[in-house]
C-alpha positions as CSV (number, residue, x, y, z in Angstrom):
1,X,-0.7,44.0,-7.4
2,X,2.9,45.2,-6.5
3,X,3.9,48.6,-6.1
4,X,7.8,48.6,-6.1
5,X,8.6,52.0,-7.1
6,X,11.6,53.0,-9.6
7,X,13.4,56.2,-10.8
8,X,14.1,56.7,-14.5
9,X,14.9,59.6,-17.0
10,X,12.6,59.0,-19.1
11,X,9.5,56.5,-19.1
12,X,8.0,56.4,-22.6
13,X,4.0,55.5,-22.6
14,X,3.4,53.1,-25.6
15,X,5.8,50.4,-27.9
16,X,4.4,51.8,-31.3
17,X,6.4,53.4,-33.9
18,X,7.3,56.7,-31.9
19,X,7.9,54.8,-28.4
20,X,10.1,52.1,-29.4
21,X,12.1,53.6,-32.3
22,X,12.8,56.5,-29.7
23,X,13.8,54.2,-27.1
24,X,16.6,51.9,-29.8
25,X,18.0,54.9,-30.8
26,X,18.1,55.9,-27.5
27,X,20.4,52.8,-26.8
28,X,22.4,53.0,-29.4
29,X,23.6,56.4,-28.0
30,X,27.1,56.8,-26.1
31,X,25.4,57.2,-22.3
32,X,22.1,56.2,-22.8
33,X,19.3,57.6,-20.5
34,X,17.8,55.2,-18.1
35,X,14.4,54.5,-20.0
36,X,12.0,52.3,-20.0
37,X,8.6,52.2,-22.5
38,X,5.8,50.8,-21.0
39,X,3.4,48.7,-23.2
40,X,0.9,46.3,-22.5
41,X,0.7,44.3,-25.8
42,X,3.6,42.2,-27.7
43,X,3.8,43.2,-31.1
44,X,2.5,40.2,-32.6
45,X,-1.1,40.9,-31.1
46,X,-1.3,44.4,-32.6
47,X,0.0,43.8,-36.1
48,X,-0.7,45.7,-39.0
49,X,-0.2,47.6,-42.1
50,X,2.3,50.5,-42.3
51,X,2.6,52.2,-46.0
52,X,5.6,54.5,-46.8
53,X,7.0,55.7,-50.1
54,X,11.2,55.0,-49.5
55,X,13.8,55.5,-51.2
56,X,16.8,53.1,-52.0
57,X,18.5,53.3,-49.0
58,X,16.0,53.2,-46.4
59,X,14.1,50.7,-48.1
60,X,17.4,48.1,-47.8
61,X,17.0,49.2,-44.0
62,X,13.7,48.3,-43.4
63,X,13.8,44.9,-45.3
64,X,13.6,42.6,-42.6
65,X,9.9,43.7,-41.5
66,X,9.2,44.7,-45.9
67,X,6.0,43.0,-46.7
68,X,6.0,43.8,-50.1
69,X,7.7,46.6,-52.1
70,X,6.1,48.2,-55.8
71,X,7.8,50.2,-58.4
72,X,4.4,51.0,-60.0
73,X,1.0,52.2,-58.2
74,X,-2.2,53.2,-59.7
75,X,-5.5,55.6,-58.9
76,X,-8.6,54.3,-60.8
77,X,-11.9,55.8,-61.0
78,X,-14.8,55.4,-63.4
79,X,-13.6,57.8,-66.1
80,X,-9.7,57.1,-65.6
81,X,-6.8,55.1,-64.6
82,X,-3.6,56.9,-63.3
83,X,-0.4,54.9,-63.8
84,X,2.9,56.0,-61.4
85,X,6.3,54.2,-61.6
86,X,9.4,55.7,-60.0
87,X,13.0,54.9,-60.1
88,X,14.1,57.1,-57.1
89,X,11.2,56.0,-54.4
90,X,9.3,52.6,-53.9
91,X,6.0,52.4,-51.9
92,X,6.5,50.3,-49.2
93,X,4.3,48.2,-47.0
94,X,5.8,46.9,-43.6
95,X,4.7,44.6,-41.2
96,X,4.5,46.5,-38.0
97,X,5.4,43.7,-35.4
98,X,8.2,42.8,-37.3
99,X,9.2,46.2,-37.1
100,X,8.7,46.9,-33.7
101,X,10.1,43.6,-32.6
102,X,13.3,44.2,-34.1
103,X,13.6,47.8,-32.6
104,X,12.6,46.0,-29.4
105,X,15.2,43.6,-30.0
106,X,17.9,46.6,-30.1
107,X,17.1,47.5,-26.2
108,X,19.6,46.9,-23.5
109,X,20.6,48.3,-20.5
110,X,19.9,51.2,-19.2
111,X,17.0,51.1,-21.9
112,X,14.1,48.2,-21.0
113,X,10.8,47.4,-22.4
114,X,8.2,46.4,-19.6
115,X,4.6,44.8,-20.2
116,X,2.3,46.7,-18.2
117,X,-0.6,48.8,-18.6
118,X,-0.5,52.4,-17.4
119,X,-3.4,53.4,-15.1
120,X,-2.5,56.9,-14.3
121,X,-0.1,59.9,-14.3
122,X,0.7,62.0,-11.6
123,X,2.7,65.3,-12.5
124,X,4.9,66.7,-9.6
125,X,7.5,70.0,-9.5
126,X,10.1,68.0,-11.5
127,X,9.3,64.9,-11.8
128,X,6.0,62.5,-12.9
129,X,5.2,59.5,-11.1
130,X,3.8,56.9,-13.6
131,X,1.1,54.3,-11.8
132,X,1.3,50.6,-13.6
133,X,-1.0,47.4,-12.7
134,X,2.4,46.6,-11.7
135,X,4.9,48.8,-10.8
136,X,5.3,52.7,-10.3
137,X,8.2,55.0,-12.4
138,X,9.4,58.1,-11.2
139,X,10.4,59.7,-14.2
140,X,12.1,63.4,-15.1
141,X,10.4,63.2,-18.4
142,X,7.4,61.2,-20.0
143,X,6.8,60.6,-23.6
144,X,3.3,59.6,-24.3
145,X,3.0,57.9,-27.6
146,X,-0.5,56.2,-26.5
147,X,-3.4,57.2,-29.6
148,X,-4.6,60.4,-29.6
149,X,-8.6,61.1,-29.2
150,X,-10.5,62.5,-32.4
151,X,-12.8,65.5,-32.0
152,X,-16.4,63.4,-32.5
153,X,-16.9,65.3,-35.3
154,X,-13.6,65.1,-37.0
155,X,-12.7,63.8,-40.2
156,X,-10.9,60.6,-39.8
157,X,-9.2,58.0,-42.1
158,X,-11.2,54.5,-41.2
159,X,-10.9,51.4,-42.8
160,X,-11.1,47.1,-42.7
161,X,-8.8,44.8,-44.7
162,X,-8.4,41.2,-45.6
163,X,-5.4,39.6,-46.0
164,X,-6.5,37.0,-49.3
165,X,-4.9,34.0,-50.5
166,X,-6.7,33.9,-54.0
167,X,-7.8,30.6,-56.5
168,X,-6.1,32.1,-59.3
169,X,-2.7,33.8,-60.0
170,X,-3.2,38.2,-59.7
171,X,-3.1,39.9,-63.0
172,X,-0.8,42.5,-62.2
173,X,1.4,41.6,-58.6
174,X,4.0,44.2,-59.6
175,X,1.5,47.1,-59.2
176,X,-0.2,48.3,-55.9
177,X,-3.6,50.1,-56.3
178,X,-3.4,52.6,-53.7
179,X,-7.2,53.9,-54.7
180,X,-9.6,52.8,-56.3
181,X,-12.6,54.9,-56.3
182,X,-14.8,52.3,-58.2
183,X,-17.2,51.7,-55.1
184,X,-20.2,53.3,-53.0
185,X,-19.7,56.5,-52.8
186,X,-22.8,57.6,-50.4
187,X,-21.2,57.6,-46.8
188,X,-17.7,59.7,-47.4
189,X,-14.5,59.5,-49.8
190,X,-14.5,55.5,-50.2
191,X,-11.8,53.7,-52.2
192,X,-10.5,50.6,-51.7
193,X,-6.7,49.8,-51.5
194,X,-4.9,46.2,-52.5
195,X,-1.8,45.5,-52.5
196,X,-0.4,42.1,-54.3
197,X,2.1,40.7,-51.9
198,X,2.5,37.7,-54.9
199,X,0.6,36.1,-57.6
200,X,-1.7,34.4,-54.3
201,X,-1.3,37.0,-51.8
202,X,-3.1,40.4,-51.5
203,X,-4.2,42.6,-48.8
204,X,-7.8,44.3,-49.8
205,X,-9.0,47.8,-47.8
206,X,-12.0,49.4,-47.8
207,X,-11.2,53.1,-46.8
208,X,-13.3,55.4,-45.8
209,X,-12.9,59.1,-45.3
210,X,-15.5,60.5,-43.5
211,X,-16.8,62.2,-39.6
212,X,-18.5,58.7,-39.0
213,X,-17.5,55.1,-38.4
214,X,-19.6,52.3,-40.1
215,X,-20.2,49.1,-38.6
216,X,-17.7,46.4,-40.5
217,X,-20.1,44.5,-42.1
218,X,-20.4,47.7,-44.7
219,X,-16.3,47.3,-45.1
220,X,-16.7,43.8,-45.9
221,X,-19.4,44.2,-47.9
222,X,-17.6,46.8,-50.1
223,X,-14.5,44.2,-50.4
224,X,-16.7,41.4,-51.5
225,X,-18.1,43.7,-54.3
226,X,-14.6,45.2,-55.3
227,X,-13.3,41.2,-55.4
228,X,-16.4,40.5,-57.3
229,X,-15.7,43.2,-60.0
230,X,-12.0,42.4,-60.5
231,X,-12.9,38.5,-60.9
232,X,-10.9,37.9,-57.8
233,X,-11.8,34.8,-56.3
234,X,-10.9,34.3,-52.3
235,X,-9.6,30.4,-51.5
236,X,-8.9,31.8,-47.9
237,X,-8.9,35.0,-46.3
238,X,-5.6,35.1,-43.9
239,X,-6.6,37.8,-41.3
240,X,-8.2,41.0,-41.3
241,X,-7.2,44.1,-39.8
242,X,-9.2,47.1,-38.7
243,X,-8.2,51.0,-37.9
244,X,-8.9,54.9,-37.5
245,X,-6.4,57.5,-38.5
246,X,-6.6,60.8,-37.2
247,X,-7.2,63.8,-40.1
248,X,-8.4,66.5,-37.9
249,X,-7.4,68.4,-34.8
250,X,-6.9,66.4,-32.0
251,X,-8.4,66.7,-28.9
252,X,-5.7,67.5,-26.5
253,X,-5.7,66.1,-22.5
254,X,-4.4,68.8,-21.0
255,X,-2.3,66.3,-18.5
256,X,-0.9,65.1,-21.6
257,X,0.1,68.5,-23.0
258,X,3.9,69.8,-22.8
259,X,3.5,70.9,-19.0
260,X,6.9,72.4,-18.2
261,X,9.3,72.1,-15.3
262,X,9.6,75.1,-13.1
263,X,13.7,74.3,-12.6
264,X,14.7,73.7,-16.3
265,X,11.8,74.9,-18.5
266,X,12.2,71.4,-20.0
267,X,8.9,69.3,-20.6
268,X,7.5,67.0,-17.6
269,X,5.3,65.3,-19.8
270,X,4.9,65.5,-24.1
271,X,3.1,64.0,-26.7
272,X,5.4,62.4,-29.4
273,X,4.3,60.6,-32.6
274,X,0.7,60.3,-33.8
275,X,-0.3,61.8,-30.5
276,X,2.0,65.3,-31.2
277,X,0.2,65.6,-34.7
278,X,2.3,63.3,-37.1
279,X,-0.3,62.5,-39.1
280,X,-0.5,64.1,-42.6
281,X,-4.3,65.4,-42.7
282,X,-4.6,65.3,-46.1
283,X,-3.4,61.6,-46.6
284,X,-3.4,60.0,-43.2
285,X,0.4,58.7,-43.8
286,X,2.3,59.2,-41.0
287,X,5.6,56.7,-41.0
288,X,7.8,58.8,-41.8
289,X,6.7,62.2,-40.0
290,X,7.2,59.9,-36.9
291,X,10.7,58.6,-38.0
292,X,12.0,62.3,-39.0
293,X,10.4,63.6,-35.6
294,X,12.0,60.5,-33.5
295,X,15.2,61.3,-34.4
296,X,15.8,64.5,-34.0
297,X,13.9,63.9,-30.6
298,X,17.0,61.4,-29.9
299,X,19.5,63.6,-31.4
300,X,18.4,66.3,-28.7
301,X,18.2,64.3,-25.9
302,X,21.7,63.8,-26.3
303,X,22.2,67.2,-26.2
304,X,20.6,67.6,-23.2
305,X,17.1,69.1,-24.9
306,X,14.3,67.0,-24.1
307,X,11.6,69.1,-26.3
308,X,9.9,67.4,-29.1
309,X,10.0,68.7,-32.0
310,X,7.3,69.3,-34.3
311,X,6.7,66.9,-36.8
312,X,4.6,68.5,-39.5
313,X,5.4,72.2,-40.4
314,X,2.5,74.8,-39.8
315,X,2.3,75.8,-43.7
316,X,1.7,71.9,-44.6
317,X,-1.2,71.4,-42.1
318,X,-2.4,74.9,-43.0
319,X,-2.4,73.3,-46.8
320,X,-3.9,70.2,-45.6
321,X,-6.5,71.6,-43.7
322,X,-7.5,73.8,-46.5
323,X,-7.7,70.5,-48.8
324,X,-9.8,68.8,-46.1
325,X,-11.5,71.6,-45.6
326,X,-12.6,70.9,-49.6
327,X,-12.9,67.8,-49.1
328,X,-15.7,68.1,-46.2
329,X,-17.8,70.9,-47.5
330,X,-17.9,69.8,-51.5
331,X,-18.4,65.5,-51.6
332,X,-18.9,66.1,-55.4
333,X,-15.2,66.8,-55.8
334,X,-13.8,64.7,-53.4
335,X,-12.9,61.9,-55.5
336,X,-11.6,64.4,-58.8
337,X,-9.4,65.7,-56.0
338,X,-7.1,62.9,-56.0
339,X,-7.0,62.0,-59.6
340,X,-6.5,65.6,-60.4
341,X,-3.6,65.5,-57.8
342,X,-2.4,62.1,-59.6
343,X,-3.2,63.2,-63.0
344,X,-0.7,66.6,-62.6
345,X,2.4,64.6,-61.3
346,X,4.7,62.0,-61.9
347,X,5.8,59.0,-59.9
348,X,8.8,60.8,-58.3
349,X,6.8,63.9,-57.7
350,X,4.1,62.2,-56.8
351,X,6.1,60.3,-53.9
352,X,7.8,63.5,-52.6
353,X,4.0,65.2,-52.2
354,X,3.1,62.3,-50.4
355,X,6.1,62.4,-48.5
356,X,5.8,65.8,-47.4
357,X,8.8,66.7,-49.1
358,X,7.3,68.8,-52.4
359,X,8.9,71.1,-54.1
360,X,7.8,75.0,-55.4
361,X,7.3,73.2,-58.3
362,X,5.7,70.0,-57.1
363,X,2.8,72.0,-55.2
364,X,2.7,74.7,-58.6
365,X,1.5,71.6,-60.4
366,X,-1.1,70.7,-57.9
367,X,-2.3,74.4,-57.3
368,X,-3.0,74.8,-61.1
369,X,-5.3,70.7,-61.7
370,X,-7.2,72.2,-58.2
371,X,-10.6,73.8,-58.7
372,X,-10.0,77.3,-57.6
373,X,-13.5,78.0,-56.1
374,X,-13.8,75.5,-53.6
375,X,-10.0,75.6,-52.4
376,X,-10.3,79.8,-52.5
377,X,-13.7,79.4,-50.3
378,X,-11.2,77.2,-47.4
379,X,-8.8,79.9,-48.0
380,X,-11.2,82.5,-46.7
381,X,-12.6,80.4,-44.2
382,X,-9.5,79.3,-42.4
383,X,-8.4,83.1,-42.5
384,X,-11.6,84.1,-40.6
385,X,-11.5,81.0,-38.3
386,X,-7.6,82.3,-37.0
C-alpha cells in the first residue's frame, strides 16, 4: 500500500452520473479546479439502464451512449391500455458506461480520474483528508456521489432485467412499455417494463415498489411469465441487470452531511447527485435532476461558490411524498394511480410531469383523475408529521 499524499481543490467520491459529469464540465471551464474523482470500477463493469424523457436537442447530445429512443410509450393494466406519443419529447434509454466513458474521456489536466477505492474521510478546519487503498488527497472540498443508504423501512424502487435476443421479430419495436401492470400483484406495486431496442432486441424489468427486497428468482420468475403471456420467445438472454432506487428519506451520515468551513462558510464535505436527494420519489427517475443540479454546481464553482444546490424543489417532494404516502397506506389503489395519472394527460404533458417540469395546468389535471380521500388523508398526515 502506498501512501503518497496530494493536495487538490476538490476530490469528488464516485464516477457515476453526478461525479463524472461534474468533473467534464469542470474541465471544460476557463481555469479549471485541480480535481480528481475517485472510483474504483471502469464503467464497463457497472453498466446499466438510464431512462429519460429528452427533448430534440438534448437527445442529438446524448446519441453516442442512446440505446434506443421511442416516440410512443404505453401503460397497460387489466382493464386498460394507455397510448402516449409526443412530438416535442422522446423517452430515452442510455447506456450508462457509454456515457460515463465519454464524460471520462473529456478529463484533462488539472482534472483526473483515479481507480481507487476510498477507505475513509477525515474532516479537518479547512480541509478533508481523503484515505485511498492507494493514495491520500488533501482536498478543500469533497463531493460525495457514492449511493445513499435507505431507511430499512423505506419505500424503494427495486428491480431485475434481462437483456433478450428473441426467436421471432417484436410486434410493436417502435413503442416502449414503461408499465405493465399485468403481473402478481401480492408483494408491492409490480409492473414490468420492456423496451424493444429492434425487432430481436428488448430489455424486460420486473419492478417492484415496495419496503422489501425479494430474492431474484421472484424477478425472473415474473419475466418468464410476462414473456409467456406476450408469446415472446427468448433465443438468448444477453445480460441481466439488477438495482435499488431510493423513494424515501435517506438516511443521512452525518460525516457526509454539508459540514461547513469555519474560514469561508463554504462546505468541507456535500452530498451531490442521488446521494443529495435527486431522486423523484414518486417515479424513481433521477437523470435529469442530477444533470440540472450538476451544472449549476459547475456554473458556481466558477463563481467561486462551492454549495450544491438542491436538486428537487421542497413543494415537488412534498407532492411526492404525499403520492407515496397513498401509495403505502392504500395497495388497492396503487396500480389505478398511474393509469389515472396516464389516463388525464397527454404525451407532452405526460413527459413534462415526469420530468419534473409540470405546469399549473399539467398538475390541475392530475389533482382532479386522483381519489380525493386517500390523497386528502396524506395531506393531513404530512401536516401533523411537520
Amino acid at each position: 500500500m502506498s501512501n503518497n499524499s496530494h493536495e487538490v481543490d476538490i476530490a469528488i467520491i464516485g464516477g457515476g452520473n453526478a461525479g463524472l459529469t461534474l468533473a467534464a464540465q469542470l474541465a471544460a471551464q476557463k481555469c479549471p479546479p485541480n480535481t480528481v474523482v475517485i472510483e474504483p470500477q471502469p464503467p464497463t463493469q457497472r453498466d446499466c439502464s438510464w431512462g429519460l424523457w429528452a427533448q430534440e436537442k438534448q437527445a442529438k447530445e446524448l446519441s453516442h451512449s442512446t440505446k434506443g429512443r421511442w416516440k410512443r410509450w404505453q401503460l397497460i393494466d387489466h382493464l386498460s391500455r394507455v397510448t402516449h406519443s409526443s412530438d416535442q419529447y422522446s423517452y430515452v434509454s442510455l447506456s450508462s458506461a457509454d456515457y460515463l466513458l465519454d464524460r471520462a474521456a473529456q478529463l484533462h489536466q488539472p482534472v483526473s480520474l483515479v481507480e481507487e477505492s476510498v477507505s475513509a474521510l477525515k474532516p479537518g478546519q479547512d480541509r478533508t483528508t481523503v484515505v485511498t487503498d492507494q493514495n491520500q488527497y488533501s482536498a478543500k472540498t469533497v463531493y460525495d456521489s457514492r449511493p445513499p443508504k435507505i431507511a430499512d423501512n423505506g419505500l424503494r424502487q427495486h428491480f431485475l432485467g434481462w437483456h433478450i435476443h428473441t426467436e421471432q421479430p417484436l410486434k410493436d419495436p417502435d413503442t416502449a412499455i414503461l408499465m405493465d401492470f399485468r403481473v402478481d400483484q401480492s408483494r408491492g406495486l409490480h409492473f414490468i417494463y420492456a423496451l424493444p431496442f429492434s425487432e430481436h432486441h428488448i430489455l424486460v424489468e420486473s419492478t417492484l415498489i415496495s419496503t422489501t427486497v425479494e430474492p431474484q428468482e421472484w424477478y425472473r420468475n415474473a419475466i418468464k411469465g410476462w414473456l409467456k403471456n406476450n408469446n415472446i420467445q427468448v433465443a438468448e438472454i444477453i445480460s441481466e441487470e439488477i438495482g435499488v432506487i431510493p423513494m424515501d428519506t435517506l438516511v443521512v451520515n452525518k460525516q457526509r452531511s454539508q459540514s461547513q468551513s469555519t474560514s469561508a462558510q463554504q462546505p468541507l464535505i456535500a452530498p451531490i447527485g442521488a446521494a443529495s436527494g435527486a431522486v423523484r420519489r414518486s417515479s424513481g427517475y433521477a437523470f435529469q435532476h442530477i444533470q440540472q443540479q450538476i451544472s449549476q454546481l459547475a456554473a458556481g464553482i466558477e463563481q467561486g461558490n462551492m454549495n450544491v444546490p438542491t436538486p428537487i424543489s421542497s413543494r415537488l417532494t412534498t407532492m411526492d411524498k404525499i403520492f407515496n404516502g397513498v401509495l403505502i397506506s392504500r395497495p388497492d389503489l396503487a396500480v389505478s394511480l398511474y393509469m389515472r395519472m396516464a389516463n388525464a394527460l397527454t404525451g407532452d404533458q405526460f413527459s413534462r410531469f415526469m420530468l419534473g417540469k409540470a405546469t399549473a395546468s399539467d398538475w390541475l389535471r392530475v389533482i382532479a383523475a386522483m381519489p380525493k380521500g386517500a390523497f386528502l388523508n396524506q395531506f393531513v398526515k404530512q401536516l401533523t408529521n411537520v
